[in-house]
C-alpha positions as CSV (number, residue, x, y, z in Angstrom):
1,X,48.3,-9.1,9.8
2,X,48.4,-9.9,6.2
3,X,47.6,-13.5,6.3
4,X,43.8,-14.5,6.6
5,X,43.5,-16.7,9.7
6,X,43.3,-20.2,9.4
7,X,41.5,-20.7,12.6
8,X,39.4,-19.2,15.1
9,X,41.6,-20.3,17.7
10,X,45.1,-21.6,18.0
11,X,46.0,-22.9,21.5
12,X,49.3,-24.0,22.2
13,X,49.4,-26.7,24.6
14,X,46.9,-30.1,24.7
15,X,46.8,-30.9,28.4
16,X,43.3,-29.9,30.4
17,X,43.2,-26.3,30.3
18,X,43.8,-26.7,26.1
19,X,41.6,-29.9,25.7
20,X,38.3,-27.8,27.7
21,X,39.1,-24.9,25.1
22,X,39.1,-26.7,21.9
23,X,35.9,-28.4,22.9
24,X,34.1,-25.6,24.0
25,X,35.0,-23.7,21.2
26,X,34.0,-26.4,19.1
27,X,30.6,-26.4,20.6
28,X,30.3,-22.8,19.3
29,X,31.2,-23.6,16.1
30,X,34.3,-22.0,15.7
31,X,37.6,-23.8,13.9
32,X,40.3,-25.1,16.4
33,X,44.0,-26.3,16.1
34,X,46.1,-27.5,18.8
35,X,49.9,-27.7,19.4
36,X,51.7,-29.9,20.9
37,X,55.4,-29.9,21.0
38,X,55.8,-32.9,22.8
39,X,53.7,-35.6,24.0
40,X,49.5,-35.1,24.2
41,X,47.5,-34.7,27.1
42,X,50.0,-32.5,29.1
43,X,50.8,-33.0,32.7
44,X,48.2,-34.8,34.5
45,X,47.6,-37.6,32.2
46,X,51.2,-37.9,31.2
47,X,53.4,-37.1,34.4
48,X,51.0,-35.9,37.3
49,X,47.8,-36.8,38.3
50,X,47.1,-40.6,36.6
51,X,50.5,-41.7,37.2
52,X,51.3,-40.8,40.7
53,X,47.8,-41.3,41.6
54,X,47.7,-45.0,40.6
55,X,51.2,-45.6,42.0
56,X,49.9,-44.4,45.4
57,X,47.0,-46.5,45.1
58,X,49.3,-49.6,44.5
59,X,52.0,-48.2,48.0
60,X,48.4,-47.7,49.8
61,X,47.9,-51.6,48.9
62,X,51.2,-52.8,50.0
63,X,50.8,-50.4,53.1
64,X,47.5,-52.1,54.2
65,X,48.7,-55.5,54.0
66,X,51.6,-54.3,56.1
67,X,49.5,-52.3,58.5
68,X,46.4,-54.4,58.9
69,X,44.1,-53.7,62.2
70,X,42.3,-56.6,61.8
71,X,44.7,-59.5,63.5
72,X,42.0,-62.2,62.7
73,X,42.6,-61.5,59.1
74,X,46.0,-61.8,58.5
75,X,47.4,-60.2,55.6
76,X,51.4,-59.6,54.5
77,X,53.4,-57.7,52.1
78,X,57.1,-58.9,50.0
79,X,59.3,-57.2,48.2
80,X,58.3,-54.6,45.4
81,X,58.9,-54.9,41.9
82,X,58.8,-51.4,40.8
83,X,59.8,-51.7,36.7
84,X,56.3,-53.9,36.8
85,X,54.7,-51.3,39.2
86,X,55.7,-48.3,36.4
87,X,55.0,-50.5,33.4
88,X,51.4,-51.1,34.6
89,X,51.0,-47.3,35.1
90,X,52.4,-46.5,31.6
91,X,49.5,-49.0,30.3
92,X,47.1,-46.7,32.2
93,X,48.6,-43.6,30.4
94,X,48.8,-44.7,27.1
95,X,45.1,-45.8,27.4
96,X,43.9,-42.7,28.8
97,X,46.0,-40.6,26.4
98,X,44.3,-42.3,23.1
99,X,40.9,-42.7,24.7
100,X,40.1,-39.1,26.0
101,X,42.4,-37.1,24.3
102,X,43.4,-38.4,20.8
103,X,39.9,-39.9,20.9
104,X,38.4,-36.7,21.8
105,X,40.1,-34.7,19.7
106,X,38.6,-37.0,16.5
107,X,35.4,-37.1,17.7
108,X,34.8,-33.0,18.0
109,X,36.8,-32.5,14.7
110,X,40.0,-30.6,15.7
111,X,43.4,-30.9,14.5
112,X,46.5,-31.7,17.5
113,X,49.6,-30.4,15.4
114,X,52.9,-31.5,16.3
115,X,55.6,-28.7,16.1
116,X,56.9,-25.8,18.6
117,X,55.1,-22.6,18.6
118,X,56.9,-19.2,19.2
119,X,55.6,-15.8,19.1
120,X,57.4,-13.3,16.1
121,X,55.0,-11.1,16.7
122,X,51.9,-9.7,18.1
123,X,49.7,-10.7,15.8
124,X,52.0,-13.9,14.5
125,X,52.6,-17.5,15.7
126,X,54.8,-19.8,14.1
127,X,55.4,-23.5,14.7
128,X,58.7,-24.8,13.5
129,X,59.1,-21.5,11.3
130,X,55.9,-21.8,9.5
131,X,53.4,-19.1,10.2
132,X,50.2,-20.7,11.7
133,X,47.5,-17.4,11.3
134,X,44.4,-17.9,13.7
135,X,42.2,-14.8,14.8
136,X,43.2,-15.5,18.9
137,X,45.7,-17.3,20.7
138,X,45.5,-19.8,23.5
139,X,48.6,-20.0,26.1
140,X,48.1,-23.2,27.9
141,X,51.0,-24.8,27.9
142,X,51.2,-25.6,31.4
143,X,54.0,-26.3,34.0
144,X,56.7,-28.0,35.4
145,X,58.6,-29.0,38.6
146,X,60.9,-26.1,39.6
147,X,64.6,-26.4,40.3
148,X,65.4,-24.9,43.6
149,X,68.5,-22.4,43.5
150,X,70.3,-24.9,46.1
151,X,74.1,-24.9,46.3
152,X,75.5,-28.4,45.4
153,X,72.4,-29.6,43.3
154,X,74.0,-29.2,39.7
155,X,76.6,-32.2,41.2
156,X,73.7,-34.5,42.2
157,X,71.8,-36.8,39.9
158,X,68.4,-35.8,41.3
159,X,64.7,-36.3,41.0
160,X,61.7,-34.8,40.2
161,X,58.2,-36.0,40.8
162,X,58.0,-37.0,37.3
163,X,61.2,-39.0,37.1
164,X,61.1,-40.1,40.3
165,X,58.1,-42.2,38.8
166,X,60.1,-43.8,35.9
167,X,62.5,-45.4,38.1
168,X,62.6,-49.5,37.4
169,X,64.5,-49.8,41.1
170,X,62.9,-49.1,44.6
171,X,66.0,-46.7,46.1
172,X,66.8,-48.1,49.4
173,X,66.7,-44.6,51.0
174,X,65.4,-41.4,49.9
175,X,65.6,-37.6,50.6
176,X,62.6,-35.5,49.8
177,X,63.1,-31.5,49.9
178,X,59.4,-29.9,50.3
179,X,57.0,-30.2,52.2
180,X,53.8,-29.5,49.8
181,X,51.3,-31.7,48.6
182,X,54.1,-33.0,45.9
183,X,56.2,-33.8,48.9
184,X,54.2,-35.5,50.8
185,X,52.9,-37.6,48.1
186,X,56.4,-38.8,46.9
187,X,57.3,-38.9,50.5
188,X,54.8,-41.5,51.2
189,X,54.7,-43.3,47.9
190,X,58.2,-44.4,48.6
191,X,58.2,-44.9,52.0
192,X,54.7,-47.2,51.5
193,X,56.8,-49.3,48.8
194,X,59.9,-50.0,51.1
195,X,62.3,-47.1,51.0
196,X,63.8,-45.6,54.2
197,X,62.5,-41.6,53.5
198,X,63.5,-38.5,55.0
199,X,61.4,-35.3,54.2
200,X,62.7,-31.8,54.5
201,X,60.6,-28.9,54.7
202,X,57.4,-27.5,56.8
203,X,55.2,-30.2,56.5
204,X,51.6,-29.2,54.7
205,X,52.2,-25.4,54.8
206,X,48.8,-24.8,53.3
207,X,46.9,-26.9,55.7
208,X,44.8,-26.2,58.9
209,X,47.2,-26.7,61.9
210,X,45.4,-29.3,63.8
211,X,45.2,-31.8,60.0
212,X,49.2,-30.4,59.5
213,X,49.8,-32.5,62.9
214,X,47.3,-35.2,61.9
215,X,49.4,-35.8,58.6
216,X,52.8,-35.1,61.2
217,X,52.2,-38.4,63.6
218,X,50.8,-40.3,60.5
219,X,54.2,-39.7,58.6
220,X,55.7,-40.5,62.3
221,X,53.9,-44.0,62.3
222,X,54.9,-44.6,58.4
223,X,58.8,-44.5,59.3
224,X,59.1,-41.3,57.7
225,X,61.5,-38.6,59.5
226,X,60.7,-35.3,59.0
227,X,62.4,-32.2,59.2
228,X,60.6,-28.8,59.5
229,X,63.6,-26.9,58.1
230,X,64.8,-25.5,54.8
231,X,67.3,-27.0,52.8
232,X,70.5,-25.0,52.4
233,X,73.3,-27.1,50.8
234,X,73.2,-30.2,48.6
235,X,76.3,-32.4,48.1
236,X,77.5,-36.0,47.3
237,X,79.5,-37.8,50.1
238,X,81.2,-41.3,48.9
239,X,77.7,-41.7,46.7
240,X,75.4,-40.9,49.3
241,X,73.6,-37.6,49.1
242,X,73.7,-35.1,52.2
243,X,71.4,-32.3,52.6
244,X,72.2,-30.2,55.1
245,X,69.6,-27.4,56.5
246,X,69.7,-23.9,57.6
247,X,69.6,-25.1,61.0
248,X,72.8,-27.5,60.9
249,X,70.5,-30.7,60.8
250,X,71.5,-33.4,58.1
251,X,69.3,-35.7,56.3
252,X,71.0,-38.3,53.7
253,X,69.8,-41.2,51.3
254,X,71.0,-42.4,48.1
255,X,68.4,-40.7,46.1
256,X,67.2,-37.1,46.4
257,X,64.1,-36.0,45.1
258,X,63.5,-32.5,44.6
259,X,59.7,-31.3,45.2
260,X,59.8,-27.3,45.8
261,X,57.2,-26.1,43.5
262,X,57.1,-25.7,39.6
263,X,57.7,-23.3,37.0
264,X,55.5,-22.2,33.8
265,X,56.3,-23.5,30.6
266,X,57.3,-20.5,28.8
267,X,60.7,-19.6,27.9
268,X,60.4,-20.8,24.3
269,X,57.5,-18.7,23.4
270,X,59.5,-15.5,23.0
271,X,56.2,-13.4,24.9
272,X,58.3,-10.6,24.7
273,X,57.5,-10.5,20.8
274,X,54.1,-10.9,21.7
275,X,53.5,-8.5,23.7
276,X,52.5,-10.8,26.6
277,X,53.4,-9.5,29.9
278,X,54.4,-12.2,32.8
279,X,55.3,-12.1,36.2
280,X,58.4,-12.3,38.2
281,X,58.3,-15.8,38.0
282,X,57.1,-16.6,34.6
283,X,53.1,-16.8,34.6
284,X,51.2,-15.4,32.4
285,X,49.5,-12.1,33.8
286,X,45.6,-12.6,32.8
287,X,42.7,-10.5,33.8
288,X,38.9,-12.2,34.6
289,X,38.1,-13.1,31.3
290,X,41.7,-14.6,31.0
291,X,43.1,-12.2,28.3
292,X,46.6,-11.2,28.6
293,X,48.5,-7.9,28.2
294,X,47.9,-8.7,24.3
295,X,43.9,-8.5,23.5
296,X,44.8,-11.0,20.9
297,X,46.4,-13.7,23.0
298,X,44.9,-15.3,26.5
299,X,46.1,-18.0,28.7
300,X,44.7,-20.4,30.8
301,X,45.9,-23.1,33.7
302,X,49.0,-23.5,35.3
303,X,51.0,-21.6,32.8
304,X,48.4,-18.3,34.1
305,X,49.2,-18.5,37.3
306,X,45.9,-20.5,38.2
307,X,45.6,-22.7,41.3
308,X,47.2,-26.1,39.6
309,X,44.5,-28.4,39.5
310,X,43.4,-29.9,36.4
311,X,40.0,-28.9,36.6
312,X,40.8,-25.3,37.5
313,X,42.5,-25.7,34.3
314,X,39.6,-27.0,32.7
315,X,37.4,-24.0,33.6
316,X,39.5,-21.4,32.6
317,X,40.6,-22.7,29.6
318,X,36.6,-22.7,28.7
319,X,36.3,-19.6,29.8
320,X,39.0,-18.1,28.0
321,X,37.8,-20.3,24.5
322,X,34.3,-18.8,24.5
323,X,35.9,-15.0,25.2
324,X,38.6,-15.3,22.6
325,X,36.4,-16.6,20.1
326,X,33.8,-14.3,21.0
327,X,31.2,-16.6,21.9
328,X,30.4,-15.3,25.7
329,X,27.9,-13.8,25.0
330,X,26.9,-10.2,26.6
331,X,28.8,-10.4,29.8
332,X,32.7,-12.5,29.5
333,X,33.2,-15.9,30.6
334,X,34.9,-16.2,34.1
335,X,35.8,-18.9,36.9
336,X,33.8,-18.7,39.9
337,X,36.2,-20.1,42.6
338,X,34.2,-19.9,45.5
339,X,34.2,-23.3,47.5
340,X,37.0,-24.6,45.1
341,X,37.8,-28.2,47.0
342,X,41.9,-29.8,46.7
343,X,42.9,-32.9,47.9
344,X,46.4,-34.5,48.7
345,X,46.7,-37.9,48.1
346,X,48.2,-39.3,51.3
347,X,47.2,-41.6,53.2
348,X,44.8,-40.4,55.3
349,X,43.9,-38.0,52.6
350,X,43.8,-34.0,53.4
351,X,41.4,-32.3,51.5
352,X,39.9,-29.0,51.9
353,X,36.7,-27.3,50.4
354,X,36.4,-23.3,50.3
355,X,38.4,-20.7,52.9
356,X,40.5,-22.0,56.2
357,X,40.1,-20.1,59.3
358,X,42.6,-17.4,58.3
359,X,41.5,-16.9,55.3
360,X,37.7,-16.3,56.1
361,X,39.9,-14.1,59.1
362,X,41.7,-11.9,56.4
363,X,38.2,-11.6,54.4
364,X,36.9,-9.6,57.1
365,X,34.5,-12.6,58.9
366,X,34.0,-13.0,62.3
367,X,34.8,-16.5,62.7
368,X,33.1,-19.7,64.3
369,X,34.9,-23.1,64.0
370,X,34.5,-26.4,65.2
371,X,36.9,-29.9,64.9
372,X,35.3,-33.2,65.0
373,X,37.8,-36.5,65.8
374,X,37.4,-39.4,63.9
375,X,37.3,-41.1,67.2
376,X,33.8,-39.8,66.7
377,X,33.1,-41.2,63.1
378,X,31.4,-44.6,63.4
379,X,32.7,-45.6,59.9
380,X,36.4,-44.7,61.1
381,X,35.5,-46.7,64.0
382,X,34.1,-49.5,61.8
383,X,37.4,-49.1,59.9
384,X,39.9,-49.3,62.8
385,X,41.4,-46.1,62.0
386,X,40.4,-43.4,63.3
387,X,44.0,-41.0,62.6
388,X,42.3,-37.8,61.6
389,X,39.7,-34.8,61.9
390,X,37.3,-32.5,60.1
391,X,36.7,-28.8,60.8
392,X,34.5,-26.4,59.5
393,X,34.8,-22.9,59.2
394,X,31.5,-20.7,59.5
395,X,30.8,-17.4,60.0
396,X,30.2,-16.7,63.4
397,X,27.1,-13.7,62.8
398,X,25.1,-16.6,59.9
399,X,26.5,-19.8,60.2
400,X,27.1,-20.0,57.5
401,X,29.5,-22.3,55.7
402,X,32.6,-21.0,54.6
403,X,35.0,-24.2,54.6
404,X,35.7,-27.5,54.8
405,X,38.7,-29.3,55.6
406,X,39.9,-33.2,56.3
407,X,42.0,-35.8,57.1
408,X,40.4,-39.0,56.9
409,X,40.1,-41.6,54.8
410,X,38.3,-40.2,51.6
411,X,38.3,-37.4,52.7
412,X,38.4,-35.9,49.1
413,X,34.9,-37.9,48.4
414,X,33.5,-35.5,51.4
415,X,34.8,-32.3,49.6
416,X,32.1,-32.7,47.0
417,X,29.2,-32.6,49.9
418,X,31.3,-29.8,51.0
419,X,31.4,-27.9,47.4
420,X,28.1,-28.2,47.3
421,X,27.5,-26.4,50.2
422,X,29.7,-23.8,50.6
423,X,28.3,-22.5,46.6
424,X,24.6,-23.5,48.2
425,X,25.7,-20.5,50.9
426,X,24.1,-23.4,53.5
427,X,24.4,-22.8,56.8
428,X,25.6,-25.1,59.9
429,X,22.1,-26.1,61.2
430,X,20.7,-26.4,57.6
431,X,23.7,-29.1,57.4
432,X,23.0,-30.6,60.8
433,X,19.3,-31.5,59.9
434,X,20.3,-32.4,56.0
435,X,20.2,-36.7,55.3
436,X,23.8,-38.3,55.6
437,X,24.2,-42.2,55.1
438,X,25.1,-43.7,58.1
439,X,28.7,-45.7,58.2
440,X,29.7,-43.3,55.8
441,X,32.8,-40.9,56.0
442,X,30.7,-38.3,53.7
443,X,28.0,-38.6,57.7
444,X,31.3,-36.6,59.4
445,X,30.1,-33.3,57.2
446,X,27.1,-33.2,59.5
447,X,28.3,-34.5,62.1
448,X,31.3,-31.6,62.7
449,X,27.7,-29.6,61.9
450,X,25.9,-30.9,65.0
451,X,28.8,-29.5,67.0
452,X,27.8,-26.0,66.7
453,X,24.6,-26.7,68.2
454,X,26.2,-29.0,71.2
455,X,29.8,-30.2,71.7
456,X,28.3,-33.0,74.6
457,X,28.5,-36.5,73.3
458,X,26.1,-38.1,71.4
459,X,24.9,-42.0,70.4
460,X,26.4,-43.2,67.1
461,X,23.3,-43.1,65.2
462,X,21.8,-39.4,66.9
């Protein structure tokens, strides 16, 4: 390449994975450009995790006031105005947008450039047709939902989870195809605000059985109907839309949101020039040190195939600055992903910490698990609610931990507890005898310990 580099690092992209590069790389020293092609922050700040998140905090709101277990208290719920609902999320973005990314971006000293990048060559990047020379490349340019190769959709004006969240009026009745943690967030959002829902799809593929039938009679209670069967045909009837299933069951609404998974944002970076290899469906093949097919170029987050959480995206797109700028040191930078926790933002919550029964199966461990009821949490108790469970997965010849998994109210707060343990390679009786507030739902993490040692009952405070 004849043109001397501008920068040490070029990343194209400015959501999490590309904010965590351009820091760390920053910290090393080294020069750092952004670009953006649309708007900053990327997906979770913009379209994902702020907005539904706070939307699903003001259903849950509505939903208590509706669903109240204390009759002495009495509580109710009217009619939503959703355009004010959005509008007050769109405050939250744009604040969060200026005040840790634009902000952030000012205050380590790196340029966001606006413009769309495309590969001409192995060694060359331009943005808007002028060449932008930097010594390595950053793919992190993220993801977005997927559209389902469904006969009938192209004649229906349907949803995704990020327009579905710009709508100014509650739809009366919605249809939601998949059954993922996308799914059953929209699923519930909607139904907690008003709407008649109907989900399609197996319910929380990912998730233990016994917390996919915990989240199975809570969507039951909620009003939502669901049907564990995949989608075949789409169509319009009289301005109603029909999904049909594989089975011959029907589910219609006047909205249909689509929620089957998303797709890498890569078609416009012509990685064929590059040199960059991808997979079937578009991700970015990366190895440890998260350096594509091109030695030049590496890629990090969702758009590298990397489980798509926003701090998974952080992590490798530190690892992958300090590699491609050379600042790893003697051994590259990697993402340890042992007792990675996720959480789905239902109500209860499902969460999970480290490996599920079959998975510390298929790693070769002889397995030991136990499930505790939140009939025997004395904060769920305390809370009149005790829908949900915890189980633990240890290995049956050390006890120790393996994984974690809830659905409970919170139960994303316990996954920390549980992070922290799984890395810490604790075992079941080192939990059992650790401290746990009592009244807490964190105090079910020992508790589901204690049951390794003896399933009998025992006093709320023992």
């Amino acid at each position: 390449m004849n043109d001397t580099p501008l920068f040490d690092l070029a990343v194209i992209g400015s959501g999490g994975a590309a904010m965590a590069a351009a820091i760390a790389a920053r910290q090393a020293g080294k020069t750092v450009v952004l670009v953006e092609q649309a708007t900053l922050g990327g997906t979770c700040v913009n379209v994902g995790c702020v907005p539904s998140k706070t939307l699903l905090a003001a259903a849950g709101a509505r939903h208590s006031a509706l669903s109240n277990p204390f009759p002495g208290v009495p509580t109710s719920a009217g009619p939503v105005d959703l355009a004010a609902l959005v509008e007050q999320k769109d405050e939250l973005v744009g604040w969060l947008r200026q005040g840790k990314y634009a902000a952030v971006a000012d205050a380590h000293g790196f340029e966001v450039r606006p413009g769309r990048a495309r590969f001409t060559g192995p060694d060359t990047l331009e943005v808007d047709g002028t060449p932008l020379p930097a010594r390595a490349y950053l793919i992190a340019t993220g993801a977005e939902p997927a559209r389902p190769d469904l006969p009938g959709l192209d004649g229906i004006d349907w949803l995704s989870s990020t327009t579905a969240m710009e709508l100014a009026e509650l739809p009366e009745s919605l249809v939601v195809i998949g059954g993922g943690y996308v799914g059953m967030e929209q699923a519930q959002l909607f139904a907690h605000l008003g709407s008649r829902v109907t989900l399609v799809g197996r319910l929380a593929p990912a998730a233990e059985p016994e917390l996919a039938d915990v989240l199975r009679a809570v969507f039951t209670d909620d009003g939502i109907t669901v049907i564990e069967d995949r989608a075949a045909t789409v169509r319009d009837d009289a301005g109603e839309v029909v999904v049909s299933t594989r089975s011959g069951q029907r589910a219609s609404g006047a909205r249909l949101l689509v929620a089957t998974g998303r797709a890498p944002r890569t078609p416009a970076l012509d990685l064929d020039a590059a040199g960059v290899k991808t997979d079937d469906g578009g991700f970015v093949l990366v190895d440890e040190a998260q350096r594509s097919s091109n030695p030049r170029i590496f890629a990090a987050g969702d758009v590298a195939g990397a489980p798509q959480y926003v701090y998974v995206a952080a992590a490798t797109g530190r690892a992958a600055a300090l590699n491609a700028t050379g600042s790893a040191g003697p051994s590259p930078a990697t993402v340890d992903y042992t007792g990675m926790p996720a959480v789905v933002f239902t109500r209860p919550q499902l969460a999970s910490a480290g490996l599920t029964e079959a998975e510390a199966i298929a790693a070769g461990h002889r397995c030991d698990c136990r499930v505790l009821s939140l009939s025997d949490v004395p904060r769920a108790l305390a809370n009149r609610d005790t829908r949900g469970a915890v189980k633990l997965v240890a290995d049956a010849d050390t006890g120790r931990v393996l994984g974690v998994h809830a659905a409970a109210d919170a139960a994303g707060e316990l996954m920390l507890a549980a992070t922290y343990a799984i890395k810490a390679r604790m075992t079941v009786d080192e939990i059992a005898d650790t401290w746990a507030p009592y009244l807490t739902m964190a105090e079910s993490l020992r508790l589901v310990a204690g049951l390794f040692r003896n399933q009998m009952p025992t006093s709320c405070c023992a």
